[in-house]
N, C-alpha and C positions, 0 to 999 in steps of 0.2 A: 471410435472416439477420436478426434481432432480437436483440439482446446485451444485458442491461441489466449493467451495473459499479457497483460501488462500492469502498466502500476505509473501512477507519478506522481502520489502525494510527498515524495519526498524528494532532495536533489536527484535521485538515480532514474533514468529513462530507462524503462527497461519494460524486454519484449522476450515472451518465447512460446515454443511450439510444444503441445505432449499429447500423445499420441495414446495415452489412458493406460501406458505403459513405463515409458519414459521420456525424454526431453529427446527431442529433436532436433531444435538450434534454438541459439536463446542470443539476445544483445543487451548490453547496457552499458549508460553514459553517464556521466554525474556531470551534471549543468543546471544547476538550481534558477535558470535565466532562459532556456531554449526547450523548454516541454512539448510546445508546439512544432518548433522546426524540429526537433528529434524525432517525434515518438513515429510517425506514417514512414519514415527513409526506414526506419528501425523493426518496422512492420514488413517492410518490403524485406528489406536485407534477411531476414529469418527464414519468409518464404522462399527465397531462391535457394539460400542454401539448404532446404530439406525436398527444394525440387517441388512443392507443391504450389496452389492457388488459393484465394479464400473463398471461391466456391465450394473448396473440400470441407471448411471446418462443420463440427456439430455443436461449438459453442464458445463463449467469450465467456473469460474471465477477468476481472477486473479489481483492482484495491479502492477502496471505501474509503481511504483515509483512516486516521483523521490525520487532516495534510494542510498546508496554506491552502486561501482560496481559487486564487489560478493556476496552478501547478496540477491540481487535483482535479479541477475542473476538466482539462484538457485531455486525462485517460477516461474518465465518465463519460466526456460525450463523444470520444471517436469508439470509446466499447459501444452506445446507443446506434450509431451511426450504423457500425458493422452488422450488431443486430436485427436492425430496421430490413438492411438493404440486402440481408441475405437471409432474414427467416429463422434466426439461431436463437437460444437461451441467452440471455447474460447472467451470470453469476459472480454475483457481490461477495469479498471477503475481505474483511479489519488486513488493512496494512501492516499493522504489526503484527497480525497469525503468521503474516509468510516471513517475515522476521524470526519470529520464535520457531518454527519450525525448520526455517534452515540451519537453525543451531546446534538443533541433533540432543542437546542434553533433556537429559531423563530426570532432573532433578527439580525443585522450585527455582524460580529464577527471574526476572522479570526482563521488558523490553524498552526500551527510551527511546523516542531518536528525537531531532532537536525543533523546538516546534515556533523558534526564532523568539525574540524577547527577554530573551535569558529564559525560557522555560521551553519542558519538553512536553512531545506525547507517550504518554506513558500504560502497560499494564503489567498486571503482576501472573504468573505461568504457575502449574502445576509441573508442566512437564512440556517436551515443544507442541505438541496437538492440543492442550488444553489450557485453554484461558481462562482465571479465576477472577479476575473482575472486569470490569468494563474499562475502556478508554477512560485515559482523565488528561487533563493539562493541568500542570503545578511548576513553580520554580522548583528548581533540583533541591534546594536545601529544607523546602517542605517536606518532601518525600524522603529525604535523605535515611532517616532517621526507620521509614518503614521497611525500608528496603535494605537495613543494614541485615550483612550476611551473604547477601544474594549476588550470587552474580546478574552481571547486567549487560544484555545486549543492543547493539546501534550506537547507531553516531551520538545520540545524546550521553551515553556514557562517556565516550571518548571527551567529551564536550567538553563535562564536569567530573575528573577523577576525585577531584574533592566531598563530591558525593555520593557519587561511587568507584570507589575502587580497585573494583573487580569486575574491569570491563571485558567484552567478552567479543567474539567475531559470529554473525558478518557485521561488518560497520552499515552495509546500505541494503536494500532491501534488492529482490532478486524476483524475478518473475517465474522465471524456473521452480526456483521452490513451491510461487503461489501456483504453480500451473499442477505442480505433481500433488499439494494439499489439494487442490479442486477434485484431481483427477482420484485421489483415496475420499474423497466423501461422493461423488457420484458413485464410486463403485457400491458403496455404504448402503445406498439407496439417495442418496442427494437431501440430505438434509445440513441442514446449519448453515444455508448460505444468507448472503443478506441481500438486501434490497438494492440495488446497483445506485442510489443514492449517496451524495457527498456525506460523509460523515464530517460534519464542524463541531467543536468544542468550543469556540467562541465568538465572538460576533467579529465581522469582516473591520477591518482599518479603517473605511470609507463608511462616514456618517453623515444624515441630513445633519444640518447644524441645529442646533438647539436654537428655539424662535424664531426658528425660518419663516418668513411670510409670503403665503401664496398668494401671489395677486390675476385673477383671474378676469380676464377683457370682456369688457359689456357688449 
């Protein structure tokens, strides 16, 4: 097994290699502006230092989001690309799973990170491998109140200590983690992945204008 992961629904650009055993080499950048000039140098830089090529991998992994719209965009379609052009799997998984699961705690807990607007993307944990509900988007002081108790990991804690204040580490998400969560549920038998699809919770900035007029030439 050869996995390469990345991820960039969120500021961190991040790349690594796992081997179905452990992490190999791993990169990340936090550049909420540079997704695109990041993430291929970052691709590159991982494989030299593990000495390999992407003809070796047996599969791509990649975060779903849910992320801004071009940030997210830009690891979806270089994992299809790698895909395509080398014959391999891709394997979809919730950005926030590899969040919660590099946090290591065994307890309930939930994960935020910050989903710009003053509000976050948000779920609520069992434990780091298990997610008990779905993604959602809310301003922090809606959720505040559900989440009282909980610790809370990501940047959107950090964000808002006012609603929560038991934020927690890592601040940004990690591909390493998502690469080693891939590499324990193929061992599984390969269930629970998702669909290498954008996972959006809201509709994009950029809107037809309301009463637009199509004028179409005779």
């Amino acid at each position: 097994m050869l996995l390469l992961a990345l991820d960039t629904a969120t500021p961190a650009v991040t790349v690594a290699l796992h081997d179905g055993e452990a992490v190999l080499a791993s990169s990340s950048q936090v550049d909420a502006r540079r997704h695109g000039e990041l993430l291929l140098p970052a691709v590159d830089r991982v494989l030299k230092e593990a000495g390999l090529t992407l003809d070796a991998l047996t599969g791509v992994v990649v975060g779903v989001g849910p992320g801004p719209y071009t940030g997210l965009r830009v690891g979806l379609v270089t994992a299809a690309a790698f895909s395509s052009a080398l014959g391999v799997p891709v394997h979809g998984l919730c950005t926030l799973d590899g969040l919660a699961y590099a946090s290591g705690i065994d307890e309930p807990f939930a994960v935020a990170t910050d989903a710009r607007r003053k509000e976050v993307y948000w779920a609520r944990y069992g434990d780091s491998r298990t997610r008990v509900t779905d993604a959602a988007v809310d301003r922090p002081a809606e959720i505040a109140e559900r989440l009282a108790g909980l610790p809370v990991v990501g940047a959107g804690a950090l964000l808002y200590p006012e609603a929560f204040p038991d934020a927690r580490d890592p601040e940004h998400q990690s591909a390493a983690a998502l690469a080693a969560l891939a590499a324990e549920k193929l061992a599984a038998g390969g269930e629970g992945f998702l669909d290498p699809l954008p996972l959006y919770l809201r509709r994009p900035d950029a809107q037809v204008p309301k009463n637009y007029k199509v004028v179409t030439p005779k």
